[in-house]
C-alpha positions as CSV (number, residue, x, y, z in Angstrom):
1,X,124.1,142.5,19.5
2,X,120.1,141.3,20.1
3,X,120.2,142.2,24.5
4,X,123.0,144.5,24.9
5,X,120.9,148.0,25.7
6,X,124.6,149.6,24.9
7,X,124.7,148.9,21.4
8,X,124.2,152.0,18.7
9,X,122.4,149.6,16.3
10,X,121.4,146.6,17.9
11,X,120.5,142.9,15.6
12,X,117.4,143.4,13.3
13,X,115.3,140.3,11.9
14,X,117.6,140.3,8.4
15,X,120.7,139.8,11.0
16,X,118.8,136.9,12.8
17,X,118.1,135.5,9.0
18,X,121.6,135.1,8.6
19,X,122.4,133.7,12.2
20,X,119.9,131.0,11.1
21,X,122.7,129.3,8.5
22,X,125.0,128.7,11.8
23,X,122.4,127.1,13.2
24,X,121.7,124.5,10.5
25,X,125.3,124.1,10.4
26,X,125.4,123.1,13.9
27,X,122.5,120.5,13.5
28,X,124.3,119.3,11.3
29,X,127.2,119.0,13.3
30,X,125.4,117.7,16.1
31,X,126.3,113.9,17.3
32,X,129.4,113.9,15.0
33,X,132.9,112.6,16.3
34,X,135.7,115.4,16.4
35,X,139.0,115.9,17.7
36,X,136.8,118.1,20.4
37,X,138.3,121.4,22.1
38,X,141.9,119.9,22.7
39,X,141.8,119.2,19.1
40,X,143.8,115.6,20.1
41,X,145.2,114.2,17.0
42,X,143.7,110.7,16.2
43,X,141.3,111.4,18.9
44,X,137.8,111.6,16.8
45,X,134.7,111.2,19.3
46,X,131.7,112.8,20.0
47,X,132.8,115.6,22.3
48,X,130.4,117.1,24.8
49,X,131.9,120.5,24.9
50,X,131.1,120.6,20.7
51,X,127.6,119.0,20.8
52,X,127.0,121.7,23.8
53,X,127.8,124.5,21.4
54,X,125.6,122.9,18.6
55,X,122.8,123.3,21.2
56,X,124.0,127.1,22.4
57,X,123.6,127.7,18.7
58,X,119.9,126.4,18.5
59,X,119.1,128.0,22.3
60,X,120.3,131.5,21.2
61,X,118.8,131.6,17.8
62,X,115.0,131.1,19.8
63,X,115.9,133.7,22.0
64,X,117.1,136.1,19.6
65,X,114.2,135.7,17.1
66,X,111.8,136.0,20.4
67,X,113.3,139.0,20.8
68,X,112.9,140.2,17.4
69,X,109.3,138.8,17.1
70,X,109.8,135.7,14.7
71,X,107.5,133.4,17.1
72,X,107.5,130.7,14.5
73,X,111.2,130.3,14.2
74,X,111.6,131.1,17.6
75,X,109.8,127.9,18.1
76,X,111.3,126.3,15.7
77,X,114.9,126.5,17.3
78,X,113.5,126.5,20.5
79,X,112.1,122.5,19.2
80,X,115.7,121.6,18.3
81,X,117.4,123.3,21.1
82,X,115.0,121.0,23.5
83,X,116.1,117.8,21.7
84,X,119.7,118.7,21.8
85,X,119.3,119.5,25.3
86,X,117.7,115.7,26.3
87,X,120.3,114.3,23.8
88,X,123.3,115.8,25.8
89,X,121.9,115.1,28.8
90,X,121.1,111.6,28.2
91,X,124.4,110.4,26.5
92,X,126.8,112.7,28.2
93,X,125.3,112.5,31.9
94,X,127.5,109.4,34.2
95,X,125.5,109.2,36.9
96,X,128.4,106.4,38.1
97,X,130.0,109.5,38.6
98,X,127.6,112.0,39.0
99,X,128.9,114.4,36.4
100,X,128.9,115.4,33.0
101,X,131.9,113.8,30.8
102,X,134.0,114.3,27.8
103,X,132.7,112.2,25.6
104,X,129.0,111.1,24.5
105,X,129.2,107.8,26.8
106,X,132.5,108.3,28.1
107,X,133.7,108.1,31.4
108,X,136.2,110.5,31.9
109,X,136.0,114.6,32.5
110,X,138.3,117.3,31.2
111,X,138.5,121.2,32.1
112,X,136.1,121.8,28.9
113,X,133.4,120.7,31.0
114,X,133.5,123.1,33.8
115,X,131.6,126.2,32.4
116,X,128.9,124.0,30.1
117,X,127.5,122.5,33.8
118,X,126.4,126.0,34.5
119,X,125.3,126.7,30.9
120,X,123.4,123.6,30.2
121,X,121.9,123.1,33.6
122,X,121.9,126.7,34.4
123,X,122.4,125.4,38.2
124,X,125.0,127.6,39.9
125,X,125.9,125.1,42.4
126,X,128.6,122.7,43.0
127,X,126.2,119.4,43.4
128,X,127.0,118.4,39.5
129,X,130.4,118.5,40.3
130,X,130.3,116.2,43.6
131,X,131.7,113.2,41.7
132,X,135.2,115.4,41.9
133,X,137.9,115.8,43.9
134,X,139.9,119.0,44.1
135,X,142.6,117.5,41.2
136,X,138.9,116.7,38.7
137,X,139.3,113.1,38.9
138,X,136.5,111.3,40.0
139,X,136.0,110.0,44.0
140,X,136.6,106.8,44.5
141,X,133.7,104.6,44.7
């Protein structure tokens, strides 16, 4: 809508206006327990896969009011989307296992996780994925 060149009538500034109420929504959201992607029943914990998205939200929004030439809310998200960004890293990082896990603190990995290694590292390597073995359990230590 903001970067595709193909669109007839690409995102404007009142578009990114409303975008903005998704992305209080996800601050809000952020750090909360949840059932998570599975949606597992009785299963309420703070999900990395849904605290990721809370911080796509936030990343996106600065890039798309760049883009439409809002610098002060572009640096405004881009402020939130940086505290996010150490928060995930920080509680959702194992370095026992080298990898990013499920939960905030948890110690176990699940096919959500595949994809957000790319996104919220932007590495497109295997080496955060060397604590795996070919099923995605962890190597032994």
């Amino acid at each position: 809508m903001f970067f595709d060149q193909r669109i007839s009538r690409p995102g404007d500034k009142s578009l990114f206006h409303s975008l903005e109420s998704l992305g209080e929504m996800a601050l809000q959201a952020f750090g909360k327990p949840d059932a998570g992607p599975w949606e597992l029943r009785g299963s309420r914990r703070v999900h990395t896969f849904s605290n990721v998205m809370c911080w796509v939200a936030c990343d996106r929004l600065s890039k798309i009011a760049t883009k439409v030439g809002l610098d002060a809310r572009a640096d405004h998200w881009r402020h939130h989307a940086g505290w996010l960004h150490e928060a995930i890293s920080a509680w959702a990082w194992s370095p026992r296992h080298n990898t990013f896990v499920t939960c905030f603190d948890g110690e176990t990995v699940d096919a959500s996780l595949l994809l957000l290694l790319t996104c919220l590292t932007g590495v497109h390597d295997v080496c955060c994925c060397q604590g795996l073995d070919e099923r995605g359990g962890f190597h032994a230590a």
